[in-house]
C-alpha positions in Angstrom: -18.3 -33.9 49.8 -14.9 -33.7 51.5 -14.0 -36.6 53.3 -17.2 -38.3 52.5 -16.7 -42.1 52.4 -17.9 -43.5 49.1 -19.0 -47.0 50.8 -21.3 -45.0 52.6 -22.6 -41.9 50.3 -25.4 -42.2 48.2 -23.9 -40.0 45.5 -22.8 -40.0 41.9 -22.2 -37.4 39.0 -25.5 -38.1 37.5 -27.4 -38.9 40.7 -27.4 -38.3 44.7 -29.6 -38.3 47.4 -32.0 -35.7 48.3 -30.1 -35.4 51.4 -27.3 -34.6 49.8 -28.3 -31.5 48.3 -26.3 -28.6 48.8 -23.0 -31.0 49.6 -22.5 -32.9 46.7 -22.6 -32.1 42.9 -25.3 -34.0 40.7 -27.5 -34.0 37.8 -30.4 -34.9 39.9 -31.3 -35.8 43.4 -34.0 -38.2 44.8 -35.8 -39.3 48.1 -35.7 -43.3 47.5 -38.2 -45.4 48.4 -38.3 -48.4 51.3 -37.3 -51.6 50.5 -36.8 -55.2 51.8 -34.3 -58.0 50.5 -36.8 -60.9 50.1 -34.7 -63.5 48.9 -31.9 -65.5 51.6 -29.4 -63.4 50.5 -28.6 -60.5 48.5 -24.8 -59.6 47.0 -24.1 -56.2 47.0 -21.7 -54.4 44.5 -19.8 -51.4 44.3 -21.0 -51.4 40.6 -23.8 -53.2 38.1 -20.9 -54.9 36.5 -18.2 -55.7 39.7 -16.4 -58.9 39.5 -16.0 -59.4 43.6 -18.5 -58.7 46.3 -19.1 -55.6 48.4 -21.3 -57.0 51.3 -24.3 -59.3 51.1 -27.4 -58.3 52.5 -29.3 -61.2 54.8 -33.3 -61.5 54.0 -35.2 -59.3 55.7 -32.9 -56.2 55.7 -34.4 -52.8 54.3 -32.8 -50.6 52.4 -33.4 -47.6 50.6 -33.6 -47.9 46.7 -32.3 -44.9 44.6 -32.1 -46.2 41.3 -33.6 -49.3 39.5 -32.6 -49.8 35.9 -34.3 -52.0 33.4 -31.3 -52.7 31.2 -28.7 -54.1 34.1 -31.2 -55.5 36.0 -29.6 -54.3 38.8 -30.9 -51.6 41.6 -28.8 -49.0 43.7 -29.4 -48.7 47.1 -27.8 -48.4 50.3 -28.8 -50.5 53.2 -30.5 -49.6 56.7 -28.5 -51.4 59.0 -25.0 -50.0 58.4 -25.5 -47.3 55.4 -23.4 -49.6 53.1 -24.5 -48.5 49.4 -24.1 -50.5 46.1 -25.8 -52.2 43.4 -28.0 -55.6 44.0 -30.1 -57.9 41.9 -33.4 -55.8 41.6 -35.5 -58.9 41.9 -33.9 -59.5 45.1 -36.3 -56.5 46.6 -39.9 -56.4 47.6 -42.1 -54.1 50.0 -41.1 -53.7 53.2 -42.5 -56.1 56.1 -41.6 -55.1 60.1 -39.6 -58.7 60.3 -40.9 -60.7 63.8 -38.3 -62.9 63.9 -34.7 -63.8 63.3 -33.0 -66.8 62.5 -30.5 -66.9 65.9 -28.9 -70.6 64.7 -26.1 -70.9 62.2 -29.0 -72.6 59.5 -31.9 -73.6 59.1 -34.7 -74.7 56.1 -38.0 -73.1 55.4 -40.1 -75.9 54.4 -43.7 -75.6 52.1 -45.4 -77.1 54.9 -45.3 -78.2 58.4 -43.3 -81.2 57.7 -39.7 -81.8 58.4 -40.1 -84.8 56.0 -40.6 -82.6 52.9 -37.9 -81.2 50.3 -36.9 -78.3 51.8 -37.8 -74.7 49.4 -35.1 -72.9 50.9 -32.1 -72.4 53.3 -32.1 -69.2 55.7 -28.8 -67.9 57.4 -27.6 -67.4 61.5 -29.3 -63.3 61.0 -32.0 -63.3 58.3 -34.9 -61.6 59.5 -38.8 -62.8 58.6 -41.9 -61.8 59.3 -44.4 -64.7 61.1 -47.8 -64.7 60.0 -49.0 -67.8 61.2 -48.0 -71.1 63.5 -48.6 -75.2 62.4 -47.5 -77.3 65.6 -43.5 -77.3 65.5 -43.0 -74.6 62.6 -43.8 -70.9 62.6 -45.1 -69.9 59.1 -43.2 -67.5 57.5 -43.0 -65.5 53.6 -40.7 -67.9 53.1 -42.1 -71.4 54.5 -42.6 -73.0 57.2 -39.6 -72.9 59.3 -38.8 -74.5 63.0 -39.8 -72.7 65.9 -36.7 -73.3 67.8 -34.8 -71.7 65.1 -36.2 -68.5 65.5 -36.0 -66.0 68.2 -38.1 -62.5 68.5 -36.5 -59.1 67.1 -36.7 -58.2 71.0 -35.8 -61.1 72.5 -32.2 -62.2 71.1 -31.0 -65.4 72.8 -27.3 -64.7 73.4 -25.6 -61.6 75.0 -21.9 -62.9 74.0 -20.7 -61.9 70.4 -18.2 -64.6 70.3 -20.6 -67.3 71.6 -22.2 -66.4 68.0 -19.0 -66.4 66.0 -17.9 -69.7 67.7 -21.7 -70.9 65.9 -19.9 -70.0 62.4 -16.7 -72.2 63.2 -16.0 -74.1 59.6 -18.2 -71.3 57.9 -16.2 -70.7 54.4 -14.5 -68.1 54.0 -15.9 -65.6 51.1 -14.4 -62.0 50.3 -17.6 -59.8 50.9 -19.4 -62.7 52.9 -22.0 -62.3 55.7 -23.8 -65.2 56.2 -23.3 -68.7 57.4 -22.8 -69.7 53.5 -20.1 -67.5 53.5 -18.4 -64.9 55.3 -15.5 -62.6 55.5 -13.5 -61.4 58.8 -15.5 -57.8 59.2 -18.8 -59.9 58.3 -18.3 -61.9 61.3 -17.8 -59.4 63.5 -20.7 -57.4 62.0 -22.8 -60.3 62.2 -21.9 -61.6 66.2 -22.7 -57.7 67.0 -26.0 -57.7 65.3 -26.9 -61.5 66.8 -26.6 -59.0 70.5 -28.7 -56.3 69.8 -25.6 -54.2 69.0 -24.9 -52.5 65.6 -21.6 -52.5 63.5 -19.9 -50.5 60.4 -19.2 -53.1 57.7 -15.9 -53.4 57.2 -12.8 -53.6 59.2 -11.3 -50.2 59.0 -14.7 -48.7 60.1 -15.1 -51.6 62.8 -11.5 -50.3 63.9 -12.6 -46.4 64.2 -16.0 -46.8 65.8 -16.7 -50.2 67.7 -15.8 -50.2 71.5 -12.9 -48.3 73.2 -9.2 -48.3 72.1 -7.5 -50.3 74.7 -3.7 -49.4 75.5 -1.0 -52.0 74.0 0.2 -53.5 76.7 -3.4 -53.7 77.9 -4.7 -57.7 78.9 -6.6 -59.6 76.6 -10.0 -61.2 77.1 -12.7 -63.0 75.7 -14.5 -60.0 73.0 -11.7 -58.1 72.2 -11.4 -57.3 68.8 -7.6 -57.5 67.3 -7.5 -55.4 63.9 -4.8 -55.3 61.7 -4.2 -53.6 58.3 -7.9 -54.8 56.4 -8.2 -57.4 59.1 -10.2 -58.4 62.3 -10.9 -61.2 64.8 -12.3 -61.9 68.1 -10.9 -62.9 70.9 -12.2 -66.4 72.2 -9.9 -65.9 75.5 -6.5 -64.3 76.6 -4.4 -66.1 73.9 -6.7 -67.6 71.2 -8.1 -65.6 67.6 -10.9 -66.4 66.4 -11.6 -64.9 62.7 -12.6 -65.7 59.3 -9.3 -66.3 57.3 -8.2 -66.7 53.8 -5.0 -68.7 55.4 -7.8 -71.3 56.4 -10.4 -70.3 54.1 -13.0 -70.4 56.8 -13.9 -69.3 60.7 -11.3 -70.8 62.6 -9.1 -70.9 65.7 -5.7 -69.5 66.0 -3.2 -68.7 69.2 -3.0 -65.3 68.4 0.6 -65.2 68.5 1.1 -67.9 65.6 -1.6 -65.5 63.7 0.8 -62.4 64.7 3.9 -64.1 63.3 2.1 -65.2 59.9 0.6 -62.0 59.5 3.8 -60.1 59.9 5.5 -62.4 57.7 3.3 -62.1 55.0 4.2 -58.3 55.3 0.6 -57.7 56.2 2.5 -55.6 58.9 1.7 -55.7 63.0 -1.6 -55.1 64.7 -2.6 -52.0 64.3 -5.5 -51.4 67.4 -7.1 -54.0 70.0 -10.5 -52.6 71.1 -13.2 -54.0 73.7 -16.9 -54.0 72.5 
């Protein structure tokens, strides 16, 4: 399909979706079935055998599954959120639950019971969605364990209506190539991920962030608090007129930056000169 971009099309020689019938060439097409990531978090790769991450897919996403095969271990699908496709750990999946809930703090434990005192079975990140089946005092019981009430807003009731109020949350967050969670994230991840904490959706990376979130502002334009700065495979926020704040391999984490320090390191790096500023 002409133009098509791969990241985003369910479509190979031997297989494509149904959808795609009558657009793109292939041995065989199928429907897919509903899925949901049911572990803390998924990685996502462009193939079975990729040595570096796509995207990571937070618990509680769906996706669509189009392939599962036995001898990888590994399932193709392409997720609901943003239409990101790629290959993930098949065990990772199970049958979809409407989520209740997300997780609206950087981090928090899901505990096998109601007791903060126990050995934690797990850690959820700032974004994973669960379903809540059930409430014990302090915790809301979840498929995952018992995890504390004030960690967890509802789907329809998001705490924060500031995207870099969340990103500010991930300050110190490692940085991680493909990252997007508070174990880990990447500069497009925590953009993606400060949108989604607002009700808003976003493309996953930074050249789709740069075509499709907000409005292009003019160059000589002001800055403000939520802008997005985007250079060549790179974004950050805006924490006020003069200040970046993005997820960095120079600091190898979320950090702070006067913009114009990040400008001249950029540049120098021959990484080249910002290449759009747009307001969410």
């Amino acid at each position: 399909m002409a133009g098509s971009d791969p990241r985003l099309t369910v479509a190979r020689p031997d297989l494509a979706a149904a959808s795609l019938r009558g657009l793109v060439d292939a041995d065989r097409y199928v429907t897919g079935r509903p899925a949901m990531v049911t572990v803390p978090l998924a990685d996502l790769r462009d193939r079975p055998d990729a040595p570096a991450l796509s995207s990571q897919l937070r618990a509680g996403a769906m996706v669509t599954v189009y392939e599962e095969d036995e001898s990888t271990g590994m399932a193709w699908v392409q997720a609901g959120a943003d239409s990101y496709v790629g290959y993930l750990d098949r065990t990772a999946l199970g049958v979809p639950v409407e989520p209740t809930h997300i997780v609206h703090v950087r981090q928090t434990h899901a505990y096998p019971e109601a007791n903060m005192k126990r050995r934690p079975a797990l850690a959820l990140s700032l974004g994973a969605a669960v379903t809540v089946v059930g409430e014990e005092g302090d915790f809301l019981r979840t498929g995952f364990g018992h995890v504390p009430r004030q960690h967890l807003a509802p789907m329809g009731a998001l705490p924060d209506s500031d995207p870099v109020t969340v990103a500010e949350r991930l300050v110190g967050t490692p940085y991680l190539w493909g990252g997007t969670s508070a174990f880990g994230i990447d500069c497009s991840g925590l953009v993606q991920l400060a949108l989604a904490m607002v009700g808003r959706d976003g493309p996953r990376d930074a050249d789709q962030q740069e075509a499709a979130v907000g409005v292009r502002l003019d160059p000589d334009a002001p800055l403000r608090r939520g802008d997005l700065v985007f250079w060549r495979g790179h974004v950050g926020w805006m924490a006020d007129d003069r200040t970046l704040l993005h997820a960095n391999a120079h600091a190898m984490a979320v950090s702070f930056e006067p913009l114009r320090d990040a400008m001249a390191r950029i540049r120098d790096a021959g990484e080249g000169d910002v290449t759009a500023v747009r307001r969410p």
